[in-house]
C-alpha positions, 0 to 999 in steps of 0.5 A: 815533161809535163813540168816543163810543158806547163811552165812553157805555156804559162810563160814561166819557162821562157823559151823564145830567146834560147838561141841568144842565151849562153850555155850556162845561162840556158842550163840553170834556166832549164834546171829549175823545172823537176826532172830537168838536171844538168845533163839533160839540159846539156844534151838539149844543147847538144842535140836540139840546139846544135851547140858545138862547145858542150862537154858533159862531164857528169855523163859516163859514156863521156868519161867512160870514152875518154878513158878508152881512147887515151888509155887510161886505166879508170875513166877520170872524174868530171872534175878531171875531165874539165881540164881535159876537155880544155884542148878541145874547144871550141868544139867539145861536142863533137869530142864527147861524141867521139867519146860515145863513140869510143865506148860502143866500138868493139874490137876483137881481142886476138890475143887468144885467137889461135890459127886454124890449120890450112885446109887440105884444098890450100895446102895442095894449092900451096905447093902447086904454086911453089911447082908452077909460077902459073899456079903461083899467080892463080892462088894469089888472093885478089882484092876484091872487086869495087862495085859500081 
């Protein structure tokens, strides 16, 4: 932070036309200050600037969210990835953040999750039902209410 703030201020890193610079050019200008690297240039571009077609392939949350919501079995290279990211332009931002995305959704596995029993107050109002067409309809689950 420091690096960057210095040569900011001592006009080394100029940063007054960022908005006219293309991503590639932006990037490299970036990366000359230590600690700065492509990937944190590239989220630089993605959130403070608002650059629609950025596609960080270096990042595995990226890579890791491809793989996850085209199912395949490893998460590709970045190299790969490139070509991927070709269907999505102009606006590979906004699919590697479905890609991050992707990786921080949880979906229950139920495969192994097994049916609990009906309790005993269910069972007597199933038959109930099947007796009286009247119980039928007050057994019936409802949807619930849309609130206001």
């Amino acid at each position: 932070i420091r690096a960057f703030a210095e040569r900011a201020a001592s006009g080394e890193l100029p940063l007054d036309d960022v908005e006219s610079l293309g991503d590639e050019e932006l990037i490299e200008r970036l990366s000359v200050v230590p600690g700065i690297g492509r990937w944190t240039a590239e989220m630089f571009l993605i959130f403070q600037l608002g650059r629609l077609d950025v596609w960080p392939v270096g990042d595995l949350g990226v890579r890791k969210g491809y793989a996850t919501a085209w199912a395949l079995p490893d998460p590709p290279t970045p190299k790969e990835l490139v070509a991927y990211g070709d269907a999505f332009r102009p606006y590979r931002s906004v699919a590697a953040w479905y890609c991050w995305r992707a990786v921080d959704t949880v979906v229950p596995d139920s495969s192994n999750r097994s049916v609990a029993p009906p309790s005993p107050a269910a069972r007597s109002a199933t038959k109930a039902a099947a007796k009286n067409p009247a119980a039928k309809k007050a057994a019936a689950p409802r949807p619930p209410k849309a609130s206001r």
